[in-house]
VOVO-294522 format. One line per 2 residues: their letters; for each residue x, y, z of N, C-alpha, C. Coordinates in Angstrom, 1 decimal, decimal comma. Example, Ala and Ser with C-alpha at 12.3 -4.5 7.8 and 13.67 -1.06 7.14 Angstrom:
BEGIN
as = 13,2 -5,7 7,8 12,3 -4,5 7,8 13,2 -3,3 7,8 | 12,8 -2,2 7,1 13,7 -1,1 7,1 12,9 0,0 7,9
***
This chain:
BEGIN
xx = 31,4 -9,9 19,1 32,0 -11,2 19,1 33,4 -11,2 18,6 | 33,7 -10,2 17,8 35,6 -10,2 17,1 35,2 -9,3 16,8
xx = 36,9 -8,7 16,8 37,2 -7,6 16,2 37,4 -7,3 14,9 | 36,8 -6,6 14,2 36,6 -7,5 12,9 37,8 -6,3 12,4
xx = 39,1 -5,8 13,0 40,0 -5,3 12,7 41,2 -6,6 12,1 | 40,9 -7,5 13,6 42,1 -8,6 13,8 41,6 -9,8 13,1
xx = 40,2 -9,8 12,5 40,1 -11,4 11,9 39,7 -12,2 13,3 | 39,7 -12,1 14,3 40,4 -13,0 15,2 39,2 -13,1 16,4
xx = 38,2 -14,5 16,7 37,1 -14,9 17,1 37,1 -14,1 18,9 | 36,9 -13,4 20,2 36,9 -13,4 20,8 37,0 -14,7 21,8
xx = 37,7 -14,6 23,2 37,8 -15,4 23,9 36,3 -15,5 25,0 | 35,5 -14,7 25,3 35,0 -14,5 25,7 33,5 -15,0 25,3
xx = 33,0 -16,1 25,6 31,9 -16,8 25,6 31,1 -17,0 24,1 | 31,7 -16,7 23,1 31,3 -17,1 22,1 32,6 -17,7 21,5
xx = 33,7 -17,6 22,4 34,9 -18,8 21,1 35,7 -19,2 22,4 | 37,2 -19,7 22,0 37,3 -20,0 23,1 39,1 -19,9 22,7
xx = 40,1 -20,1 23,9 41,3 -20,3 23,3 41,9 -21,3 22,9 | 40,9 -22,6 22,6 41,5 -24,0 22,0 41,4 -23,2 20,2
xx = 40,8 -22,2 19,7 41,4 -22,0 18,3 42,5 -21,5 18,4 | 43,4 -20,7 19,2 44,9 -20,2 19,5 45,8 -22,0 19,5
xx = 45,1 -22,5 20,4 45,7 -24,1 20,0 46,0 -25,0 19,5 | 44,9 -24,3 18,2 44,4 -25,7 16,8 45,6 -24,9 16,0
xx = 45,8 -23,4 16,1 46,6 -22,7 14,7 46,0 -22,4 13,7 | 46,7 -21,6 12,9 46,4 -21,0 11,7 46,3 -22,3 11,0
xx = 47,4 -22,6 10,8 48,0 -23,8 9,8 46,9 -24,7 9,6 | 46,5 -25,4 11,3 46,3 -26,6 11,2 44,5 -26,4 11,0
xx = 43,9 -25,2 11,0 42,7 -24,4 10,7 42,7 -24,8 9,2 | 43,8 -24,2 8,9 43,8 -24,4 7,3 43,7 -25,3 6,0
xx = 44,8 -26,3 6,8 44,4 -27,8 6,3 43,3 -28,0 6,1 | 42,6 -28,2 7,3 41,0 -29,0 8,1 40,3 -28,3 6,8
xx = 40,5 -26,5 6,6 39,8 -26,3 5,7 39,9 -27,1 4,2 | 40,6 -27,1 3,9 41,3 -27,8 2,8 42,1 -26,6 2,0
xx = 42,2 -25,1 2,7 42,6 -24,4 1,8 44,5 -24,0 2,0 | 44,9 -25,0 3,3 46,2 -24,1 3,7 46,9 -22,8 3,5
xx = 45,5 -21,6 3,6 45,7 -20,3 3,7 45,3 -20,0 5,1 | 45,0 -21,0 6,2 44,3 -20,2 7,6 43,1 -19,7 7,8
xx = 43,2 -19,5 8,6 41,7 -19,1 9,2 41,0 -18,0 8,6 | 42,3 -16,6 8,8 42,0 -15,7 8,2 42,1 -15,2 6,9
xx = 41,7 -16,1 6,1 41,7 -15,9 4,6 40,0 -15,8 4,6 | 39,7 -14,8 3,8 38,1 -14,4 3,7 37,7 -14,9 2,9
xx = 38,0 -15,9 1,5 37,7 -16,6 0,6 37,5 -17,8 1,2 | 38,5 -18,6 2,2 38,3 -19,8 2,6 37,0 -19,9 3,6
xx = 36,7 -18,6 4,4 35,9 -18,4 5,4 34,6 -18,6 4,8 | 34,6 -17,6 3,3 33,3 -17,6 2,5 33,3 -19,0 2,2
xx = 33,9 -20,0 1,7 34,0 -20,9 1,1 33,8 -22,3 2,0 | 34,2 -22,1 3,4 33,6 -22,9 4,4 32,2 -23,1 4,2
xx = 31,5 -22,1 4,7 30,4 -21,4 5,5 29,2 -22,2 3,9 | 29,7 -21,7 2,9 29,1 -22,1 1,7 28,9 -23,4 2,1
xx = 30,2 -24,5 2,2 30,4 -25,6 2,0 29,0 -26,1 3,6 | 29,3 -25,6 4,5 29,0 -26,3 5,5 27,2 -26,1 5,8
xx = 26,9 -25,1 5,1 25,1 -24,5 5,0 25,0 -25,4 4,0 | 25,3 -25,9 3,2 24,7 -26,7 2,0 24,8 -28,0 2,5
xx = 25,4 -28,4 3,0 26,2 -30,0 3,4 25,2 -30,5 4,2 | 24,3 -29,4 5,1 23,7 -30,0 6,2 22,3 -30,9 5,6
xx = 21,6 -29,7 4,7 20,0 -29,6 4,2 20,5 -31,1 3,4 | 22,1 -31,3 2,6 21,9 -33,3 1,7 22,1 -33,6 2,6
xx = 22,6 -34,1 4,0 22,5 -34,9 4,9 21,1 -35,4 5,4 | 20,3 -34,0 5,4 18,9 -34,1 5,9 18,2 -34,9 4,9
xx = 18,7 -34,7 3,5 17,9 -35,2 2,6 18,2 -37,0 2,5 | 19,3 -37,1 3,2 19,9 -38,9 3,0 18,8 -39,3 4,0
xx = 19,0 -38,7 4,8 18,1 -38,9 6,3 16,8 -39,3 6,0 | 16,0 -38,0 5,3 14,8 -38,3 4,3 14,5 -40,1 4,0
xx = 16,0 -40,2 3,4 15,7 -41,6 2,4 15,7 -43,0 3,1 | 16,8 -42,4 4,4 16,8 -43,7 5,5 15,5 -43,6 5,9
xx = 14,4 -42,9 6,5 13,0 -42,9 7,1 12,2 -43,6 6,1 | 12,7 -43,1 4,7 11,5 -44,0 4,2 12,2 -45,4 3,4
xx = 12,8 -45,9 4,2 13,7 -46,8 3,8 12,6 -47,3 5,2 | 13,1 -46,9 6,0 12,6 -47,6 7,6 11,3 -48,2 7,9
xx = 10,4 -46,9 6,7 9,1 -47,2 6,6 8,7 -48,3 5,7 | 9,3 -48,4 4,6 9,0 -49,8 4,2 9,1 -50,8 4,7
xx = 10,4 -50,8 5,4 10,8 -52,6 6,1 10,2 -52,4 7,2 | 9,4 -51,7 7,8 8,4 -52,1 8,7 7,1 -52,0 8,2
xx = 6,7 -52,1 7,4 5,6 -51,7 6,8 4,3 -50,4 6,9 | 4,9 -49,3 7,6 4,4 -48,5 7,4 4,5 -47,7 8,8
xx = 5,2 -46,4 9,4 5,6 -45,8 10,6 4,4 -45,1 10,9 | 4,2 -45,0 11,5 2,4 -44,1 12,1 3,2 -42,6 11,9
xx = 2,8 -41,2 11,6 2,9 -40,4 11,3 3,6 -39,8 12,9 | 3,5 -40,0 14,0 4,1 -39,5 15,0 5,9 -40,0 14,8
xx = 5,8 -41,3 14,7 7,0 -41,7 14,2 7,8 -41,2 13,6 | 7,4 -41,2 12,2 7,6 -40,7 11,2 8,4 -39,3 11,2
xx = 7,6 -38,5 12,1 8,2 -37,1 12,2 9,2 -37,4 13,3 | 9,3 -38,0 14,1 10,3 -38,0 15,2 11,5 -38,8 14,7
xx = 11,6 -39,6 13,8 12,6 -40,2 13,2 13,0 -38,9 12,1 | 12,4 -38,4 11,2 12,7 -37,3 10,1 13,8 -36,2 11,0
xx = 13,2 -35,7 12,0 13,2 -34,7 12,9 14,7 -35,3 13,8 | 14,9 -36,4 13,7 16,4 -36,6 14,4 17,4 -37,3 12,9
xx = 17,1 -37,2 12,1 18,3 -37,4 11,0 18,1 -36,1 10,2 | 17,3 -35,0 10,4 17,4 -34,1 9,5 17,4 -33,0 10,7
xx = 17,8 -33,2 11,9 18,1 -32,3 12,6 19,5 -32,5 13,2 | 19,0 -33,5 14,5 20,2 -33,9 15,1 21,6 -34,2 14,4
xx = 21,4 -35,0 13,4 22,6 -35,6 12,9 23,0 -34,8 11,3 | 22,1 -34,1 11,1 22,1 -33,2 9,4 22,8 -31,7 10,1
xx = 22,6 -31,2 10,7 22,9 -29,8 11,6 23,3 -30,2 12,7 | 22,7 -30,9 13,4 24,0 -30,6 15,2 24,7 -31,8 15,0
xx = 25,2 -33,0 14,3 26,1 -33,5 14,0 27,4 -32,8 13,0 | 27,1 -32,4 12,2 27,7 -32,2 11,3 28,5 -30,7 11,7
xx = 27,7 -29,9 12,5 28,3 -29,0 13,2 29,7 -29,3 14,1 | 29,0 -29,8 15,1 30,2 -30,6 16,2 31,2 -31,7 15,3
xx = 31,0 -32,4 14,7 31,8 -33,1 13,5 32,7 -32,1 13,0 | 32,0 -30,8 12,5 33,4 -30,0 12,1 34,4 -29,5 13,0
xx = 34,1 -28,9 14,0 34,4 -28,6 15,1 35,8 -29,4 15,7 | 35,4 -30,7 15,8 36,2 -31,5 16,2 37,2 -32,0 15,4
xx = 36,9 -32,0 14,2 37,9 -32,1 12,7 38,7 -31,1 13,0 | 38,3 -30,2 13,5 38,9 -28,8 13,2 40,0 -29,2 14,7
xx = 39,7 -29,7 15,3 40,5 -29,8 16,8 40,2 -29,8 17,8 | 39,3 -28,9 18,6 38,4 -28,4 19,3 37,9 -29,9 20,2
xx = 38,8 -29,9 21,6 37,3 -30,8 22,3 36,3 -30,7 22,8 | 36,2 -31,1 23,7 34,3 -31,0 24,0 34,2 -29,3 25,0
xx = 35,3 -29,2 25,5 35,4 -28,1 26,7 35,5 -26,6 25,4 | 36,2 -27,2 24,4 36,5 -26,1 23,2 35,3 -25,8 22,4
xx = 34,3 -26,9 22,1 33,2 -26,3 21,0 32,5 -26,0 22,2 | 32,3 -26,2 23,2 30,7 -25,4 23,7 31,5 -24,0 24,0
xx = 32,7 -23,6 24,3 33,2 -22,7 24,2 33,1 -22,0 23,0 | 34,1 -22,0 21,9 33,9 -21,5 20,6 32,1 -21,0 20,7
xx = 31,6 -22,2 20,6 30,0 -22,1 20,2 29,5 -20,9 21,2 | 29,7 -20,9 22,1 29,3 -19,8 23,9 27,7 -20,3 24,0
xx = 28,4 -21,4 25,0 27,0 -22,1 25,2 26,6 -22,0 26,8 | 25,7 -21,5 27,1 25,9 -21,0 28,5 24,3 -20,9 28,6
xx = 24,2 -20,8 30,0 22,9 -21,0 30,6 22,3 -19,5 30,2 | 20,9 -18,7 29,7 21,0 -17,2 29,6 20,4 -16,8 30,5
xx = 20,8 -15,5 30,8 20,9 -14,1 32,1 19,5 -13,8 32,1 | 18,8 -13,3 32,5 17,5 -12,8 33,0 17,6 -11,2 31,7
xx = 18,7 -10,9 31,4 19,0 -9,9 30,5 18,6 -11,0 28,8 | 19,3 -12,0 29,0 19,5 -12,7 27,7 17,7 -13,1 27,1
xx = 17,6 -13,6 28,4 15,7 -13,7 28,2 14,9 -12,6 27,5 | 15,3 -11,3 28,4 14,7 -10,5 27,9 14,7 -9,6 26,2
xx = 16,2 -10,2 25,9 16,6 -9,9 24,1 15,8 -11,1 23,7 | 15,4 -12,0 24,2 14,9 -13,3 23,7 13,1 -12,4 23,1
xx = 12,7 -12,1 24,3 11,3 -12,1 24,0 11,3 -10,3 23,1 | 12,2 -9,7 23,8 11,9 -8,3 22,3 12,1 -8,6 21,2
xx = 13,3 -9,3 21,1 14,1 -9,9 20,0 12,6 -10,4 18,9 | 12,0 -11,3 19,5 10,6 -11,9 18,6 9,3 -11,0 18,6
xx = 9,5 -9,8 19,6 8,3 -9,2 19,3 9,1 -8,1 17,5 | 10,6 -7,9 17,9 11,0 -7,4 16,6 10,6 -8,4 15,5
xx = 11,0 -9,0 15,7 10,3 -10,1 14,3 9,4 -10,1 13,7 | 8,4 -10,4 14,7 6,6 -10,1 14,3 6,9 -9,2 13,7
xx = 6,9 -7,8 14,3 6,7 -6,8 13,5 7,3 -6,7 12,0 | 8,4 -7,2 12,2 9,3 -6,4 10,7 7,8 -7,8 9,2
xx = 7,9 -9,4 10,3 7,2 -9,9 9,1 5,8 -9,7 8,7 | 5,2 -9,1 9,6 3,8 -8,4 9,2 3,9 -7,3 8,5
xx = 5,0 -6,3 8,6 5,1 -5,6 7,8 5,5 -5,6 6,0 | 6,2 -6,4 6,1 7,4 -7,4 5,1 5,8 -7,9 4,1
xx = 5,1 -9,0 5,1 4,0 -9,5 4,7 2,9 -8,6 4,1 | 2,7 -8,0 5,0 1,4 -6,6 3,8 2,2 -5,9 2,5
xx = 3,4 -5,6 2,7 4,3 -5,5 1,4 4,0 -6,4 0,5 | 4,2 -7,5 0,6 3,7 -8,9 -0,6 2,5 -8,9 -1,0
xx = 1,6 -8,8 -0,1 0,1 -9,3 -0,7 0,1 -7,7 -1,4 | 0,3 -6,6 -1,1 0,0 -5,1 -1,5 0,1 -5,9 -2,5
xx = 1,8 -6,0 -3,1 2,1 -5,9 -4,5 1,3 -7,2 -5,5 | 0,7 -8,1 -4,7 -0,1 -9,2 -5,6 1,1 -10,3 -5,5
xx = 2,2 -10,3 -5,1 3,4 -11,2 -5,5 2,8 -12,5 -4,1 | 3,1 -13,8 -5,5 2,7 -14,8 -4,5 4,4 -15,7 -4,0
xx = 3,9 -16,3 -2,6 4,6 -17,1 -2,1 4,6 -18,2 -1,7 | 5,6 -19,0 -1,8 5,6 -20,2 -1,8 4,8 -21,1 0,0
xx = 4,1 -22,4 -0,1 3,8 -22,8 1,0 5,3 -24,0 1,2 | 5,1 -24,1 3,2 6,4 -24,5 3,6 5,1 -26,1 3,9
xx = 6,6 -27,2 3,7 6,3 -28,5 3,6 5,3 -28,6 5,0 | 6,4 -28,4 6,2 5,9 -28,8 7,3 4,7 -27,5 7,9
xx = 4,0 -26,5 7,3 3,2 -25,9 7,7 1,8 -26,6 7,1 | 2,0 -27,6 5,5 1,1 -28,2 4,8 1,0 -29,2 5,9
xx = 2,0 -30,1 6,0 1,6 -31,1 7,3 0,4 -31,0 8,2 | 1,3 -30,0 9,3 0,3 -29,9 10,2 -1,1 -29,0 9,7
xx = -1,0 -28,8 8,7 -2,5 -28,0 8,5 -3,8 -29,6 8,6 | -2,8 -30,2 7,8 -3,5 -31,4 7,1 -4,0 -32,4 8,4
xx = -2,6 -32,2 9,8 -3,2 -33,0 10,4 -2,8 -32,3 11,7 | -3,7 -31,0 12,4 -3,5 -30,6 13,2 -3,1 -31,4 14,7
xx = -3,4 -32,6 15,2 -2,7 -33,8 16,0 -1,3 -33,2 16,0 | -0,4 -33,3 15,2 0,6 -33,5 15,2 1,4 -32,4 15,3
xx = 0,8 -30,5 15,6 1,4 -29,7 16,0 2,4 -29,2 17,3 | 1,1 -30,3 18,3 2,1 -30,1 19,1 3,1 -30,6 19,6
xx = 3,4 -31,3 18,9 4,7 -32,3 18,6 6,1 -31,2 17,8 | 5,3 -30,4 16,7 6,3 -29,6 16,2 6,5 -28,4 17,3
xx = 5,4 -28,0 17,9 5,9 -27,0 18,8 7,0 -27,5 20,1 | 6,9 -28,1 20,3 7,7 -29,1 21,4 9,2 -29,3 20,5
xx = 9,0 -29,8 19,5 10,0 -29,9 18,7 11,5 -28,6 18,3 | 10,2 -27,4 18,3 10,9 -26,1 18,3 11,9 -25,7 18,9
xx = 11,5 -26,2 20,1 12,3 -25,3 21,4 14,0 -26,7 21,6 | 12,7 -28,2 21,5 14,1 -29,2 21,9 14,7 -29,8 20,7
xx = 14,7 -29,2 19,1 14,9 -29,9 18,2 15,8 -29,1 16,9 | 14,9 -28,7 16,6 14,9 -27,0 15,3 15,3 -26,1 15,7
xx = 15,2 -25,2 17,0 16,1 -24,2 16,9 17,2 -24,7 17,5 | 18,0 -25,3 18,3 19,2 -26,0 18,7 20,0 -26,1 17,9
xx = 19,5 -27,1 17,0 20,3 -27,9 15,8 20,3 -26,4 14,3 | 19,5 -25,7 14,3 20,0 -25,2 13,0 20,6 -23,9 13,5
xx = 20,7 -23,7 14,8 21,7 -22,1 15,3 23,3 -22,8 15,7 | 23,2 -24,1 15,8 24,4 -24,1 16,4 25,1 -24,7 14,4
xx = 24,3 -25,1 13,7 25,0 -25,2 12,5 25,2 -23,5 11,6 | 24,1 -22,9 11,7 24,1 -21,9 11,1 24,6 -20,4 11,7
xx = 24,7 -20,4 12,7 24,9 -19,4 13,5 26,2 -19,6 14,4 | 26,0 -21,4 15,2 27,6 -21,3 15,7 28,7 -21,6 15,2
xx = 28,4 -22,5 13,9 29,5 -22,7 12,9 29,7 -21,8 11,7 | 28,4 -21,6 10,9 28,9 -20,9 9,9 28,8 -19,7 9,9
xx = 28,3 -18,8 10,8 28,5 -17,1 11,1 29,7 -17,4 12,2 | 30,1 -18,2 12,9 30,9 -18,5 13,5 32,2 -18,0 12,3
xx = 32,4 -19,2 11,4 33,4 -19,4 11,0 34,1 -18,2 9,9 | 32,7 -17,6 9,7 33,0 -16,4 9,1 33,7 -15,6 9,5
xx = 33,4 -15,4 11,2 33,5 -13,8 12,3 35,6 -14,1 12,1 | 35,5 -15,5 12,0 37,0 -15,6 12,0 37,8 -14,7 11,3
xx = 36,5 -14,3 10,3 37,8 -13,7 8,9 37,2 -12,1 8,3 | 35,9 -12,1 9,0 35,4 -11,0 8,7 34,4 -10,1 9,8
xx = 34,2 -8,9 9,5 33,2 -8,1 10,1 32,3 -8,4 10,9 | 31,2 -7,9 12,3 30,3 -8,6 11,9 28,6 -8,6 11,2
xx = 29,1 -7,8 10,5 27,8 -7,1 9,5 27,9 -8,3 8,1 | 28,6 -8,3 7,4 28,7 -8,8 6,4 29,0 -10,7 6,7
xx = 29,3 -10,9 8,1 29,1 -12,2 8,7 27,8 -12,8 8,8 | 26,6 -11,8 9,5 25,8 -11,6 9,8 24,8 -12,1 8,5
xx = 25,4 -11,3 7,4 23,9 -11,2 6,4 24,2 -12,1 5,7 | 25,7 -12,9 5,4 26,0 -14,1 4,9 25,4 -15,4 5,2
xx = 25,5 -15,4 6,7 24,7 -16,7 7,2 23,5 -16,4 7,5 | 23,1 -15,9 7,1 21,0 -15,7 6,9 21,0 -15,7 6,0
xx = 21,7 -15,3 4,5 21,3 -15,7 3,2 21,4 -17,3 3,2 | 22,7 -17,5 3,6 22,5 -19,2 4,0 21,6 -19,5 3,9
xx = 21,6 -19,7 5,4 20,0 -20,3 6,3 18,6 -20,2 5,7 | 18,4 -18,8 4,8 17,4 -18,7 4,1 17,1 -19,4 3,0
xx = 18,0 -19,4 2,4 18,2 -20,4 0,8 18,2 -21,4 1,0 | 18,9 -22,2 2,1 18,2 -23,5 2,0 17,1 -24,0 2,3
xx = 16,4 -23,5 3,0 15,0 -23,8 2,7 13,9 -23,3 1,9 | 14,6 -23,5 0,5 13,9 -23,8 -0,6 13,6 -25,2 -1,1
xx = 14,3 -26,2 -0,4 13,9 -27,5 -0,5 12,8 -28,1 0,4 | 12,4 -26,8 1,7 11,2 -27,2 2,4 9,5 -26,5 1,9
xx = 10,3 -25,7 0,7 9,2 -24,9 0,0 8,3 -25,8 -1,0 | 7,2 -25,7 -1,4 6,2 -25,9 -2,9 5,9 -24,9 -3,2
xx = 5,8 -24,8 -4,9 5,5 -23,9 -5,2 6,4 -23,4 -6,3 | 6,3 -22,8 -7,4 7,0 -21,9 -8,5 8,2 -21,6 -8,0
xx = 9,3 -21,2 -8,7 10,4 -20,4 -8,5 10,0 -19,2 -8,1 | 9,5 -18,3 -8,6 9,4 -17,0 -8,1 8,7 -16,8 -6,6
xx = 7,5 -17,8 -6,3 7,2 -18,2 -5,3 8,2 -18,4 -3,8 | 9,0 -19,4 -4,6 10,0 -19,7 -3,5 11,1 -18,6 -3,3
xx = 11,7 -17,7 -4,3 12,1 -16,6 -3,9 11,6 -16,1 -3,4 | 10,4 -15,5 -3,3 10,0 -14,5 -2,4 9,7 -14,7 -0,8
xx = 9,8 -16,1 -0,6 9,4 -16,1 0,2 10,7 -16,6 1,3 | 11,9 -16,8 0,5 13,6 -17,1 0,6 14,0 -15,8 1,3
xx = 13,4 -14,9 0,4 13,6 -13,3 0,9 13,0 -12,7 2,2 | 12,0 -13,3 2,6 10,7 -13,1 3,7 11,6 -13,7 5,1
xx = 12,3 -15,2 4,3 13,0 -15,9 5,5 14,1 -15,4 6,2 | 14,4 -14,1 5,1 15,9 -13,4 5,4 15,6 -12,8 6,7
xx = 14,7 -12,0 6,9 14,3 -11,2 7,7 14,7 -11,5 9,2 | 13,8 -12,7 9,4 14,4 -13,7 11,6 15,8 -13,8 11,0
xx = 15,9 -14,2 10,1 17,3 -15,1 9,8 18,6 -14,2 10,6 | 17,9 -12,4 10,3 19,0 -11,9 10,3 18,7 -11,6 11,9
xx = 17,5 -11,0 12,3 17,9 -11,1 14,0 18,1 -12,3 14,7 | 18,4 -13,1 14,1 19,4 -14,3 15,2 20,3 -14,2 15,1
xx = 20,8 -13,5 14,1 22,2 -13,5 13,4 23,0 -12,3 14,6 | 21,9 -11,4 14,6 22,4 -10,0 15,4 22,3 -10,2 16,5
xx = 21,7 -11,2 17,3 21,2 -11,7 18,9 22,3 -12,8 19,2 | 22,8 -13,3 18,3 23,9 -14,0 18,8 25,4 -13,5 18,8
xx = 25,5 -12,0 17,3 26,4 -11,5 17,6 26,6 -10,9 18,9 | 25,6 -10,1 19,4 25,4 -9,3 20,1 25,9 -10,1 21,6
xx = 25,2 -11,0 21,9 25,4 -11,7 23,5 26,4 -13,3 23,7 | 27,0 -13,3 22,2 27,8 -14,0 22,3 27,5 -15,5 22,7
xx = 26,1 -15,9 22,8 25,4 -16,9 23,7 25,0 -17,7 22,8 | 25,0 -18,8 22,3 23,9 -20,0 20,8 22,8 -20,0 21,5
xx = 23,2 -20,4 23,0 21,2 -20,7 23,6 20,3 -19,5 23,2 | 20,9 -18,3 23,3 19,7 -17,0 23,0 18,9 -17,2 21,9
xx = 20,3 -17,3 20,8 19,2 -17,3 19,3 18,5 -18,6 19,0 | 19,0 -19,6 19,7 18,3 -21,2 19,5 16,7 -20,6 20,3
xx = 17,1 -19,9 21,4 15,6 -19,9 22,3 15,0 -19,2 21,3 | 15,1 -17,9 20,5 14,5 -17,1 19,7 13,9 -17,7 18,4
xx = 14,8 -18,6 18,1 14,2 -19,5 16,7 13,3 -20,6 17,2 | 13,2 -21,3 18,4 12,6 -21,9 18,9 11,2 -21,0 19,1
xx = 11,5 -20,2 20,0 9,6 -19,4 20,3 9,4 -18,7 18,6 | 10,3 -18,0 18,2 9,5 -17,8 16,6 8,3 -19,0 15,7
xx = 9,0 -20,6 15,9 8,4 -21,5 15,0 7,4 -22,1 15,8 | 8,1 -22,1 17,4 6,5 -22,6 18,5 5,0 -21,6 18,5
xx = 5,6 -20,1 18,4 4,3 -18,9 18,2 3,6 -20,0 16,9 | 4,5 -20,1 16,1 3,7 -19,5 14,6 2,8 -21,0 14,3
xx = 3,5 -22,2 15,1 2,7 -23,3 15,3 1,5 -23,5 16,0 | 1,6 -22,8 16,8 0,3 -22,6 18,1 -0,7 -21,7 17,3
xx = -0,6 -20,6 16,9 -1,7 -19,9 16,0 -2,2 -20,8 15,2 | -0,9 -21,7 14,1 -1,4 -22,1 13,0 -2,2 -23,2 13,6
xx = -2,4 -23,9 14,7 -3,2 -24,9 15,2 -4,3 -24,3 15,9 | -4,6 -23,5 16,1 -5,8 -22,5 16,6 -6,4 -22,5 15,6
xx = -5,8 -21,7 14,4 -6,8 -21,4 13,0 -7,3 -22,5 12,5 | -6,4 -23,5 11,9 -7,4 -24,9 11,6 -7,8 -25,3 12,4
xx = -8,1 -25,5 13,6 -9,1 -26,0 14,6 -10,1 -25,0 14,6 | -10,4 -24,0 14,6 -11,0 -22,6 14,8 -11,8 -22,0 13,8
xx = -10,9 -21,8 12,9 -11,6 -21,2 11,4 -11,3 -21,8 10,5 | -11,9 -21,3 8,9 -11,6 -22,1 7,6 -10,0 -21,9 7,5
xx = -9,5 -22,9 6,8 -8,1 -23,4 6,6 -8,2 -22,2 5,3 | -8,5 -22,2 4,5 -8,6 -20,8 3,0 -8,3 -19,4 4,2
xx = -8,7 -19,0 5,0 -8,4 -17,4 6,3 -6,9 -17,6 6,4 | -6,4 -18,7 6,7 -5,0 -18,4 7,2 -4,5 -17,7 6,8
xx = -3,9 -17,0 7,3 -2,9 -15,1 7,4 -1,9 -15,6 6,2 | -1,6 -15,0 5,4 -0,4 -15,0 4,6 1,0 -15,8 6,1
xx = 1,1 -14,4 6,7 2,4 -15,3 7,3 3,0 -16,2 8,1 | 1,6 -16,9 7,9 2,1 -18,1 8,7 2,7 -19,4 7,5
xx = 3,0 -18,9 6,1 3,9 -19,2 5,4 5,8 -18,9 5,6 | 5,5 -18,0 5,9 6,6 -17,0 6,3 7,8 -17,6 7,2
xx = 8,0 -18,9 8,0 8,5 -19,0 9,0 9,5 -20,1 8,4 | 10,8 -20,2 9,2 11,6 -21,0 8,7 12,0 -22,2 10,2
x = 11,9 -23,1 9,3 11,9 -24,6 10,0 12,4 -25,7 9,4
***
């Protein structure tokens, strides 16, 4: 995606030449740091700013829904998630994305450019579905690591949900594909490993914005601190093959499609097993998934 000699984003379907446009300078400002693009502190310091910014957006969002639920007296639970699910998605992550974007200069022809948003290849498909059979694997392995060592892990909000009211899965799996993975690859992957590639490698771009991505959902976690570390850690793991699947093909649809079938899989199982078997069997990792 860049040469991580020059600092300097590719023109070629993951950036676009409206940043040659915007400038160093005027990059700089936007940042607030008037050092440019290519300053590796301000890049770090973006990426920081802009992974954290999204999850308190999500959280205001939170407060408007149950703000909405009061003055109506009470939203039916389909609701409920479909209003959560567009202020803590749409407008917390793919607003706030495109919002920077366009602060930054960039118009509409320039972020889907920058972003490289593009229909994917019959090739791209195919990194899509290996891409997740790598996944599985590394978290089932990852996962017998944990239980071996006795270390416990935290449970994720929205997997307590639907356990509690299996109805309302297929709503999250649907959600997956047109909701969650969209909105958190184009904030975390097209903007802030984005913003980074500007100034750096793409190795150390890569593991930056999956620590991101992983850490913040520790506010979708219950459970102990050490709990939620470990399982922050567990998140790192997809975090980082989307991170590599988007370096790699330069495309956001790829890795949004891969984050999308990663949380739709793990939804469909998890609504098999509580319909199917005792809710106490469920697998360790169907904690494991980040949404």
């Amino acid at each position: 995606m860049t040469d991580p000699s020059s600092g300097d984003r590719a023109t070629d379907g993951g950036v676009s030449d409206e940043f040659d446009d915007v400038g160093p300078d005027a990059v700089g400002d936007a940042d607030g740091s008037g050092g440019g693009a290519g300053s590796p502190g301000v890049a770090v310091a973006t990426a920081l700013l802009l992974g954290v910014l999204g999850p308190v957006i999500a959280l205001a969002g939170g407060v408007a829904v149950f703000a909405i639920d009061s003055l109506t007296g009470g939203l039916s639970l389909v609701a409920s998630v479909v209003l959560t699910l567009v202020f803590g998605q749409y407008v917390a992550f793919g607003g706030l994305a495109v919002g920077y974007l366009a602060w930054r200069g960039f118009d509409r022809e320039g972020i889907v450019s920058y972003l490289g948003v593009r229909v994917p290849s019959l090739k791209e498909i195919g990194i899509v579905l290996g891409s997740w059979v790598v996944i599985l694997i590394l978290i089932l392995v990852v996962s017998t690591i944990v239980q071996l060592l006795g270390t416990e892990t935290a449970a994720n909000q929205s997997a307590e949900l639907a356990m509690g009211n299996p109805a309302i899965i297929p709503l999250f799996v649907a959600a997956s594909f047109l909701v969650i993975g969209p909105c958190e690859e184009i904030l975390y992957r097209g903007v802030v490993q984005g913003r980074l590639r500007e100034s750096l490698p793409a190795a150390p771009s890569i593991a930056l914005a999956a620590a991101i991505f992983a850490t913040i959902h520790v506010m979708a976690l219950t459970g102990g601190l050490s709990a939620r570390l470990t399982t922050i850690s567990i998140l790192f793991v997809p975090s980082l093959v989307f991170g590599a699947v988007y370096e790699y093909t330069e495309n956001l649809v790829v890795p949004a499609l891969l984050h999308g079938l990663h949380n739709a899989v793990i939804f469909t199982v998890l609504y098999v097993t509580v319909t199917q078997v005792d809710p106490n069997e469920l697998p360790t990792v169907l904690g494991f998934f980040p949404v």
